[in-house]
N, C-alpha and C positions, 0 to 999 in steps of 0.2 A: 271688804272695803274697796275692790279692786271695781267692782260695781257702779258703786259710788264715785267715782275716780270717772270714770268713762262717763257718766249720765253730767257729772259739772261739768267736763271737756265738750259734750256732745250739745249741750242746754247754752253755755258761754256762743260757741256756735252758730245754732240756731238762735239767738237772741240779736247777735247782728244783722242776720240774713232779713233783708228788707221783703223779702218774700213772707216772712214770717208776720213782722209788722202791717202788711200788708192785708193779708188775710182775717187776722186778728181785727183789724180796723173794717174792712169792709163787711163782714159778718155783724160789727158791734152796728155800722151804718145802715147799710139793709134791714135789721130788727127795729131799727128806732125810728126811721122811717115809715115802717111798716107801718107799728103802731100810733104813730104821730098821724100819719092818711087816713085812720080808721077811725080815731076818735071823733072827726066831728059823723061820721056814722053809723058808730055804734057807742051806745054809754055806757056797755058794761068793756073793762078792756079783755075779760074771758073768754069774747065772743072774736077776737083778734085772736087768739091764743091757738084758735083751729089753724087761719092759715102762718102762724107762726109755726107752727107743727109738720105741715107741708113742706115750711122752708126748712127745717131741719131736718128732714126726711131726705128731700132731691137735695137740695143744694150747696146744704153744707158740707157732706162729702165729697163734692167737688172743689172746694175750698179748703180741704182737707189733706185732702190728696199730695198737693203742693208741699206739703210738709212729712208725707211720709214716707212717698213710692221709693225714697234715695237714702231714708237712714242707714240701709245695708249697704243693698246695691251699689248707690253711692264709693260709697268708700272700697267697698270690692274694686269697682271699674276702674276707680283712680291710683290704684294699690297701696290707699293708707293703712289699710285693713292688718296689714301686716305690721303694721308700726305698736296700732293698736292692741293686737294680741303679743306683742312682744314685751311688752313694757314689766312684766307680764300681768296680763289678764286671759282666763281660760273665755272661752267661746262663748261659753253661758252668761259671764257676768257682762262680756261685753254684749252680747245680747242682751241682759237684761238693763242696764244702763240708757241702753237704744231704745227698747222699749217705756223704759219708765220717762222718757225727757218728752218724747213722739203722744203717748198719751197723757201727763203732765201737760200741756200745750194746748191738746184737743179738751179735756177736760177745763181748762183755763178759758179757753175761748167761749167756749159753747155759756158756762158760768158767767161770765162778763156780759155775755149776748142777753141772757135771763134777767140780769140786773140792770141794764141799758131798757130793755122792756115795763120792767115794773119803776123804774123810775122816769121814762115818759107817761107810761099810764098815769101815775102818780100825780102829774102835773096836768097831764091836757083831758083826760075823761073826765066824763061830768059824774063817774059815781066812782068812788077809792077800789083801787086794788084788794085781792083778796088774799094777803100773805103768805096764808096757807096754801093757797091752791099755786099762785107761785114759785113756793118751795117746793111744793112736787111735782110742777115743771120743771124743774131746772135741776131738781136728781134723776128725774127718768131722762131727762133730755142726757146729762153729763152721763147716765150710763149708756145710752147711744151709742153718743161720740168716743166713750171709749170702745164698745165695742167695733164699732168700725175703723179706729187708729187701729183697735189691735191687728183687725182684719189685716188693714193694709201694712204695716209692718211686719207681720207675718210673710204675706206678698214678699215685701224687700229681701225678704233674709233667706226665700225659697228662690231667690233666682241670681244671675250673676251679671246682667246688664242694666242698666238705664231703662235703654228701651223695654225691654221683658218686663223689668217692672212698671214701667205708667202702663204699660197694655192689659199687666196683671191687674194692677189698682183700678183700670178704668171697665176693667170685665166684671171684679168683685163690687163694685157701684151698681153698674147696670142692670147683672143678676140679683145681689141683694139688696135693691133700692128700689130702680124706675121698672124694673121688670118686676119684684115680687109685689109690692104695692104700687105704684105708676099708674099716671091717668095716660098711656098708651091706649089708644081704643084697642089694634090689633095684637099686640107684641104686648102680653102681659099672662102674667099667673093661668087668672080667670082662663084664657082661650087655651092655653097649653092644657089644663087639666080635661076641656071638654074634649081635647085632640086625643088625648091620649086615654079615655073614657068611651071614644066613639071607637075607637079601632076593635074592640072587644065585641061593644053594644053595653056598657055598663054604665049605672048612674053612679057618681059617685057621691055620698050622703053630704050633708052640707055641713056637719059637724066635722066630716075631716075634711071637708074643703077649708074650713076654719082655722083647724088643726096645721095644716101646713103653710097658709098664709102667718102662719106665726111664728113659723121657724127661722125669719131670716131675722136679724135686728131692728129695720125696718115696721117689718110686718108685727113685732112683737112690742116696739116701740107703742106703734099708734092704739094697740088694742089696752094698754095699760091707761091710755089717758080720760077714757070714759069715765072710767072709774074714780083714778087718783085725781084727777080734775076737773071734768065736765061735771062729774054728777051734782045734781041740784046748784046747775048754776043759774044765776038772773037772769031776767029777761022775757025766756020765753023763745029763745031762739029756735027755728028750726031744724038746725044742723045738728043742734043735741037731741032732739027729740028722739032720731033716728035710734039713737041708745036705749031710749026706756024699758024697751023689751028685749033686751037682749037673750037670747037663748042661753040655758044654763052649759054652758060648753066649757072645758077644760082650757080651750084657746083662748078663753075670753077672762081668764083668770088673773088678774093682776100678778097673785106671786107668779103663776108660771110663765108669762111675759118676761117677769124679770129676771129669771133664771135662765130664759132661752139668749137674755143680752150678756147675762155675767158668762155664758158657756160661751160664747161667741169671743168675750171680752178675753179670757182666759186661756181657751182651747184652742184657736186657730193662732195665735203666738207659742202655742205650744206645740203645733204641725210646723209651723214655721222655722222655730229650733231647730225641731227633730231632722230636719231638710235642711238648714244650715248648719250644723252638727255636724254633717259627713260630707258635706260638702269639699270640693279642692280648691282654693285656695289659690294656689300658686297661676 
């Protein structure tokens, strides 16, 4: 229970913090917009749904961010941390508390954002939403957002400053967001693998070029959405064509997309622990 105790104190919290409303609100704004500009351009609103997919890719982790780089650290820097674990609560549950309100919040938003989406389509496209294909947007999407809350709280809880952490949160962005998938022309995946492929003299196959573009949550995000939503959508649009043929490749696997997000979701809060676990305190 002691868990629980720390996730309503830490949620009470963040529910006033105007940063929080903030965020929430400009995410739901940006989405509705989006698809509000696009409707009188496109009549299907699926065909929005690509650079809705972008925007949750680059920008909502930096919208993100704001709410998680200080769940630890935070409270380390200001020495509540100590207040916290006295009351008593062991280390884990108040980690785990931190954890559950931090992605609670990102999961919250990201869901609101999906529903703010299909309920403008709903109203201003010229041909109805597709339910279905909206509901698995908005669970691939919410498992994103969780995996990258959990990223960056992970972050929080491995370091002991403020600073450390937005430098931490704003490095695991850039690596696993605008750098593994990123419209960077020079600074991106793509150019690092031919770097480090030329130094040998080797090709490397395009099936594990695949393969490792999938590993970040990002990268495993977008490769799930061909499938759970593009496919056989209306129109005729070009941007999904690009999918038809996709090569039979392990990377391009819907379940193992979504298993490289639940590892990410899981795993890097659990390096996280393990790093503030022995951590000093004092």
């Amino acid at each position: 229970m002691s868990a629980v105790t720390v996730a309503r104190a830490d949620f009470v919290s963040i529910r006033r913090s105007y940063v929080v409303v903030g965020v929430v609100a400009t995410f739901a704004l940006i989405v509705g917009l989006a698809f509000l500009g696009s409707s009188e351009v496109h009549p299907h609103p699926v065909r929005t749904t690509w650079g809705f997919a972008a925007l949750v890719a680059w920008a909502f982790p930096l919208l993100l961010a704001p709410l998680s780089y200080l769940a630890i650290a935070g409270d380390r820097t200001s020495g509540s941390i100590t207040y916290h674990l006295g009351l008593p609560n062991s280390r884990a549950e108040y980690f785990a508390g931190k954890y559950a309100t931090r992605t609670a919040v990102a999961a919250a938003t990201m869901a609101g954002g999906v529903a703010v989406a299909f309920a403008v389509a709903l109203a201003t496209y010229e041909h109805a939403p597709d339910p279905a294909r909206f509901l698995s947007l908005g669970a691939v999407s919410v498992l994103f957002a969780l995996s990258m809350a959990g990223i960056f709280v992970a972050v929080s809880a491995a370091v002991a400053s403020r600073s450390r952490a937005m430098i931490g949160v704003l490095l695991a962005y850039f690596v696993l967001s605008a750098f593994w998938v990123g419209p960077l022309p020079a600074l991106n995946l793509g150019t690092a693998l031919d770097a480090v492929a030329s130094l040998p003299g080797v090709t490397i196959a395009e099936s594990t070029r695949a393969l490792v573009g999938s590993l970040s949550p990002a990268g495993a995000y977008f490769n799930t959405l061909p499938e759970l939503v593009w496919a056989g959508a209306p129109g005729g649009y070009e941007v999904f064509a690009q999918f038809e043929d996709t090569p039979d490749y392990l990377a391009y696997e819907p379940w193992f997309n979504v298993a490289v997000m639940v590892v990410w979701a899981v795993g890097a809060p659990l390096v996280g622990y393990l790093r503030f676990r022995g951590a000093e305190l004092g």
